[in-house]
TORKOL-4160 file (C-alpha; in steps of 0.2 Angstrom, whole numbers, padded with zeros to 4 digits, m for minus):
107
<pt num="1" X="1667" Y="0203" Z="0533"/>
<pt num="2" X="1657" Y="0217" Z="0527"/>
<pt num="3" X="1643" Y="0226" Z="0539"/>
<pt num="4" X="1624" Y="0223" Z="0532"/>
<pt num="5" X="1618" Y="0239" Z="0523"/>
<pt num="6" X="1606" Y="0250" Z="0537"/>
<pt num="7" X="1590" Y="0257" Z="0529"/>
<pt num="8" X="1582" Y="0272" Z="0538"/>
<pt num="9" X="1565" Y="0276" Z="0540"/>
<pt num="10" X="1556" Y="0291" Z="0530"/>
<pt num="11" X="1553" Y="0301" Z="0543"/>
<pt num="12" X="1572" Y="0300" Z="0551"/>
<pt num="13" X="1579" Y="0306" Z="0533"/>
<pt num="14" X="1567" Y="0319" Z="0529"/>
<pt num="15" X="1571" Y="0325" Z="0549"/>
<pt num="16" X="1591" Y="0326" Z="0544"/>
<pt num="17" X="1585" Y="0332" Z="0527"/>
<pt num="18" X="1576" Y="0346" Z="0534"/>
<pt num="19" X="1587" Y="0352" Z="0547"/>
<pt num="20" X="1603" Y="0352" Z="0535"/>
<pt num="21" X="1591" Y="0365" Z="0525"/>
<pt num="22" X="1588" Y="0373" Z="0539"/>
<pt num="23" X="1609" Y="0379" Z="0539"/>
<pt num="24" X="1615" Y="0362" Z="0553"/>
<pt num="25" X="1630" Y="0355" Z="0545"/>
<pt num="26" X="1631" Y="0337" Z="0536"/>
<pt num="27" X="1647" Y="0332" Z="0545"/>
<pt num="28" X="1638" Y="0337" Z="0562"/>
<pt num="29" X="1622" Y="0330" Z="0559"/>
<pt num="30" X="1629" Y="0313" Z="0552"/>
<pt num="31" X="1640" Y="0311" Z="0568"/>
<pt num="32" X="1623" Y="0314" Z="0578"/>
<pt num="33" X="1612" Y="0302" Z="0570"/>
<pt num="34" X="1628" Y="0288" Z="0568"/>
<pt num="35" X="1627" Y="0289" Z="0550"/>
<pt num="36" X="1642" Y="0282" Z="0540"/>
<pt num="37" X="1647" Y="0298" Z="0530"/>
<pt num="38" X="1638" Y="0314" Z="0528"/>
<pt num="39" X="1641" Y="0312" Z="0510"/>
<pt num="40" X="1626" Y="0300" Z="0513"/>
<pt num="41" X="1615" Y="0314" Z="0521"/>
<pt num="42" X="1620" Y="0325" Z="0509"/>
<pt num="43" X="1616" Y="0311" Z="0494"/>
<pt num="44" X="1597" Y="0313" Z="0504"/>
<pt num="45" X="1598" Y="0331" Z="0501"/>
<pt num="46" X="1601" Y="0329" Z="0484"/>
<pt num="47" X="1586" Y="0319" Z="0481"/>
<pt num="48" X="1574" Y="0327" Z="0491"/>
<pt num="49" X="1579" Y="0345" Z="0478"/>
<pt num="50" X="1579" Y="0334" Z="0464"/>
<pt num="51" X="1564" Y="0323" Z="0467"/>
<pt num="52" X="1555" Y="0329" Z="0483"/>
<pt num="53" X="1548" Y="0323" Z="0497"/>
<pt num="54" X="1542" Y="0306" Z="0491"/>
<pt num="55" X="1559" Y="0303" Z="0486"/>
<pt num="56" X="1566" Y="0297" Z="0503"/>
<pt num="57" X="1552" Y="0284" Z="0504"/>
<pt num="58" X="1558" Y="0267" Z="0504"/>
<pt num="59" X="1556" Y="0257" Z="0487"/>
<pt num="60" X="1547" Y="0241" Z="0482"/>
<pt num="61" X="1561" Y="0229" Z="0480"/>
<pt num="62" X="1562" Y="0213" Z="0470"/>
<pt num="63" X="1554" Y="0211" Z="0452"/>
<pt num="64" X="1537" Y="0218" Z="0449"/>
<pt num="65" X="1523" Y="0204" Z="0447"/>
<pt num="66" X="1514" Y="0201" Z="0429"/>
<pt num="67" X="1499" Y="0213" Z="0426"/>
<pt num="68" X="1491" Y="0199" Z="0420"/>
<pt num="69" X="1496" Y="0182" Z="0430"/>
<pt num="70" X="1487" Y="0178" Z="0443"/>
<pt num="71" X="1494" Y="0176" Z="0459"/>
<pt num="72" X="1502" Y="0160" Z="0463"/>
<pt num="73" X="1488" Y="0153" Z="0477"/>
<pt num="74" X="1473" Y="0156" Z="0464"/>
<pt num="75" X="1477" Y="0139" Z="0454"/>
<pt num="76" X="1463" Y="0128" Z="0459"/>
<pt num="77" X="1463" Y="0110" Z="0465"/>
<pt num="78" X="1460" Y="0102" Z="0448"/>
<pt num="79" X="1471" Y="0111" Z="0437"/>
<pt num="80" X="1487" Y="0107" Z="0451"/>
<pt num="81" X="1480" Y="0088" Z="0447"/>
<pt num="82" X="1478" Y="0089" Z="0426"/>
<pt num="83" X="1498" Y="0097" Z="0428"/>
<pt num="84" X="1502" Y="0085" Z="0439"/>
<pt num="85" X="1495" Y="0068" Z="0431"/>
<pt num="86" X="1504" Y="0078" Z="0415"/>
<pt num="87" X="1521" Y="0077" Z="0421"/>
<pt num="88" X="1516" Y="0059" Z="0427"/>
<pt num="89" X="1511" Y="0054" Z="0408"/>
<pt num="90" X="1527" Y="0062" Z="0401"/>
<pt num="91" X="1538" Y="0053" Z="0415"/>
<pt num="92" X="1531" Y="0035" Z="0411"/>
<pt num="93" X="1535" Y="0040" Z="0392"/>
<pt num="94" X="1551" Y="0044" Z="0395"/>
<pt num="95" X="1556" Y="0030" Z="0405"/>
<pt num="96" X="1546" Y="0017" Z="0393"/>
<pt num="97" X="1559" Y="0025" Z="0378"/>
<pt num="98" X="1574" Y="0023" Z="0390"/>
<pt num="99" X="1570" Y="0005" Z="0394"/>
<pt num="100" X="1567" Y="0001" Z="0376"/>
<pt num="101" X="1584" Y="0008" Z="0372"/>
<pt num="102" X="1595" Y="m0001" Z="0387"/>
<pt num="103" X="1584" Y="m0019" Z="0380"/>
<pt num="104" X="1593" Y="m0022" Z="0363"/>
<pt num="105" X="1611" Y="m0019" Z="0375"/>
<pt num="106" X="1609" Y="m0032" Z="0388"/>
<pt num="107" X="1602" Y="m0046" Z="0377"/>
């Protein structure tokens, strides 16, 4: 079984971050904090020159919604009920087709 992946907050990576830059040593500062691997602090050093501070923050996950769509709880009352008496329509179609198919079988 494999362990859940940790997340760290912002302000306890850019607190590593900054007192590796300031000349602590990865290996030291991960056993400190009970990171995994300094290679993990030092992959935060990395992104923090590369990208800056924002960087470390934590990002959004899952898809992005539709610019356009509204959101899911905005569909009124009545237009639930014209989908749903839609479905309902197409249901008795269908089953009126299968019934006239199985009737020329069983007589």
């Amino acid at each position: 079984m494999t362990k859940p992946a940790q997340s760290y907050t912002f302000e306890f990576k850019l607190a590593l971050v900054e007192r590796f830059l300031a000349g602590e040593t990865a290996p030291d500062l991960a056993e400190e904090a009970g990171l995994s691997s300094a290679v993990l602090l030092k992959s935060w050093v990395r992104t923090y020159r590369r990208e800056g501070v924002d960087a470390l923050r934590p990002k959004p996950k899952g898809r992005p919604r539709k610019p356009d769509a509204p959101p899911p709880a905005e569909v009124s009352e009545l237009e639930q009920l014209r989908r749903e008496n839609e479905r309902l329509r197409a249901e008795v179609a269908y089953l009126g087709k299968l019934r006239a198919l199985r009737a020329p079988k069983q007589r």
